[in-house]
C-alpha positions in Angstrom: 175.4 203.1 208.2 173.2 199.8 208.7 175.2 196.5 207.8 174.6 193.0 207.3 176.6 189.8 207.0 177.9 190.9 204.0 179.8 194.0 204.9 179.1 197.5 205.9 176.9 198.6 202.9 173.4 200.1 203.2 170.7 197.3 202.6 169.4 197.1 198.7 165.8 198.3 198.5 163.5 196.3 197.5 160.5 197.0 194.9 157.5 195.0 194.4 154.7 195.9 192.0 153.3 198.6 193.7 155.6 199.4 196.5 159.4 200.0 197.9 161.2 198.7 200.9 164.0 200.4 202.2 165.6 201.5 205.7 163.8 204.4 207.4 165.8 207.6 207.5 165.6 210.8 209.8 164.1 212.7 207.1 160.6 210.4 207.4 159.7 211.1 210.3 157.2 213.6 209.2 154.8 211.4 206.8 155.6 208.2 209.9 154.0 210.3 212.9 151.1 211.7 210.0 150.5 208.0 209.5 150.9 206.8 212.8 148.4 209.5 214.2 146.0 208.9 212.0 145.9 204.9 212.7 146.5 205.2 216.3 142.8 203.5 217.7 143.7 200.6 214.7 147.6 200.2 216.3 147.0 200.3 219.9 144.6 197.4 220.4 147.9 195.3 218.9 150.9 197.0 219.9 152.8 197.6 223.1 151.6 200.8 224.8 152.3 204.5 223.4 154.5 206.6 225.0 152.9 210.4 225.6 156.0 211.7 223.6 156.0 208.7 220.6 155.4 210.4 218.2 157.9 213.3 218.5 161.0 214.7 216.0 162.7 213.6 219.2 161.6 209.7 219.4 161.9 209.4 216.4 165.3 210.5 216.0 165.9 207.8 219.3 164.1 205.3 217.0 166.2 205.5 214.2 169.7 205.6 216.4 168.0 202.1 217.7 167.7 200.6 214.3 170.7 201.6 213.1 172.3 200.6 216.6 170.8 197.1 216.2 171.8 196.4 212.2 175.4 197.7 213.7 175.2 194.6 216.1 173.2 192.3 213.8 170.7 192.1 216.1 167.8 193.6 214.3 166.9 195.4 211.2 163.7 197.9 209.7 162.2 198.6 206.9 159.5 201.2 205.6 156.8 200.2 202.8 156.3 203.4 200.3 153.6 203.3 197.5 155.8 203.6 194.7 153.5 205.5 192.6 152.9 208.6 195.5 155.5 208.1 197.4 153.2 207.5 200.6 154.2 205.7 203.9 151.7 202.7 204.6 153.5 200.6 207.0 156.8 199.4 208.3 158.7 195.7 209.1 160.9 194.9 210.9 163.1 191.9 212.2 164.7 191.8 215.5 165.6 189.4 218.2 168.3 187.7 215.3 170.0 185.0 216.8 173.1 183.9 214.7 175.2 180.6 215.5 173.0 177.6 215.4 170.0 179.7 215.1 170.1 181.8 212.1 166.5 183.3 213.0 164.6 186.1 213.2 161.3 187.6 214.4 159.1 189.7 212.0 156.7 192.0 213.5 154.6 194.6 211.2 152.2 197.5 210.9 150.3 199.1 207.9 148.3 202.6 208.3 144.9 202.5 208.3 144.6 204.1 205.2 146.1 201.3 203.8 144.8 198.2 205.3 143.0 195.6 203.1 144.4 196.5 200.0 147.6 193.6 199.8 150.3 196.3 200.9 151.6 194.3 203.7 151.4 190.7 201.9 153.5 192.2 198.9 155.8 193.7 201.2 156.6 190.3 203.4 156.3 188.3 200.2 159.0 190.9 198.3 161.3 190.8 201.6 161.6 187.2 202.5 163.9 186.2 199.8 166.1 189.3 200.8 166.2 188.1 204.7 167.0 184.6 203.9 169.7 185.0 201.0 170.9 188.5 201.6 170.9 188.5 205.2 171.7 184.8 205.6 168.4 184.0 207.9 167.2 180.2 207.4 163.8 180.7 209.7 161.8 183.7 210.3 159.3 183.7 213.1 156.0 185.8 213.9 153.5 186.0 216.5 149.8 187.5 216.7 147.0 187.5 218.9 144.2 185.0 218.6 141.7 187.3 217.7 143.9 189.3 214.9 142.1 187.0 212.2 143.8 189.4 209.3 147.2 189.1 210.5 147.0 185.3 210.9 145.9 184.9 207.7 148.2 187.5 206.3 151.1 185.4 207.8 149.8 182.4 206.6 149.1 183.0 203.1 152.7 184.4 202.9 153.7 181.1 203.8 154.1 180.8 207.5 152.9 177.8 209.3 151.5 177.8 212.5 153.7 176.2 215.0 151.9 176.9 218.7 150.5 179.1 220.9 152.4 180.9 223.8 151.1 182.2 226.8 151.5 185.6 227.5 154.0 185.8 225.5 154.0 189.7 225.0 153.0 192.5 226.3 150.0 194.2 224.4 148.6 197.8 225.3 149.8 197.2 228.6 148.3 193.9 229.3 150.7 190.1 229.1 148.7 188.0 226.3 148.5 185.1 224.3 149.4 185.0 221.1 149.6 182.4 218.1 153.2 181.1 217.1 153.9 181.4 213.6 157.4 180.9 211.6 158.7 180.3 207.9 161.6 178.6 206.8 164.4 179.1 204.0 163.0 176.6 201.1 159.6 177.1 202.5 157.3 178.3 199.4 156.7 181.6 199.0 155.1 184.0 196.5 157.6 186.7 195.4 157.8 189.7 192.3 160.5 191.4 194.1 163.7 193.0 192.3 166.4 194.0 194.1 168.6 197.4 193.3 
């Protein structure tokens, strides 16, 4: 059972206009490694590299004890983005690397499915969950990073309200290679547009 600072209790999901947000559960794993297959040469160019076996019942079995394992400890939690009217899969967030004490921060990373990109799916989605990381989960600054020449996300993060705050050398390791990326982070009181509800 994932947990925040509020107790034991399973994260709300969230709904925006067109979509839900909730924690990803064994039973997904068949419409994620669809979804993932099918937007593999889209991922890869911004994600660390894929395992031979990533996509497997297996890994993602291991993926879920992970997430679960980290909202245990606070240290990180996921969410999966589902068209509300189909019930279709068209990306996943997530937050990890919290630091609590003086920190209160997280770092946001995200993916949508090819089938889905361009259409405002992700922008709803970190729109919708922002209010829920910074009241529910007690955040005060979320942080992301992209690279330089990932115009979309960029813009994505900052018409979702992030400002730009630097740029880091190799500062992650990308399809196997250490590179740059663009600094980006959001704070509690920081405007934001949101239609979320929260059950």
């Amino acid at each position: 059972m994932l947990k925040n600072l509020l107790g034991t209790r399973r994260p709300k999901t969230v709904f925006t206009e067109r979509l839900y947000i909730r924690a990803p559960e064994p039973e997904d794993w068949g419409e994620w490694s669809s979804v993932r297959e099918e937007s593999r040469p889209h991922l890869i160019p911004w994600e660390p590299v894929w395992q031979s076996d990533c996509l497997t019942q297996r890994s993602f079995r291991d993926r879920i004890r992970r997430y679960s394992n980290d909202a245990r400890a606070d240290a990180g939690y996921a969410f999966f983005l589902f068209r509300r009217d189909d019930n279709k899969l068209v990306g996943s967030i997530t937050v990890g690397n919290v630091r609590r004490g003086v920190a209160q921060t997280g770092t946001m990373g995200y993916w949508t499915g090819l089938p889905y990109i361009r259409s405002g799916y992700m922008y709803e989605a970190i729109t919708g969950l922002l209010p829920v990381l910074f009241n529910d989960y007690q955040l005060r600054r979320i942080e992301a990073a992209c690279l330089p020449e990932n115009v979309p996300s960029a813009s994505l993060l900052q018409k979702a309200g992030f400002s730009r705050e630097g740029y880091a050398r190799q500062y992650l390791c990308i399809n196997g290679i250490w590179q740059d990326h663009l600094l980006f982070a959001i704070l509690k009181g920081d405007p934001i547009g949101s239609n979320a509800q929260h059950v």
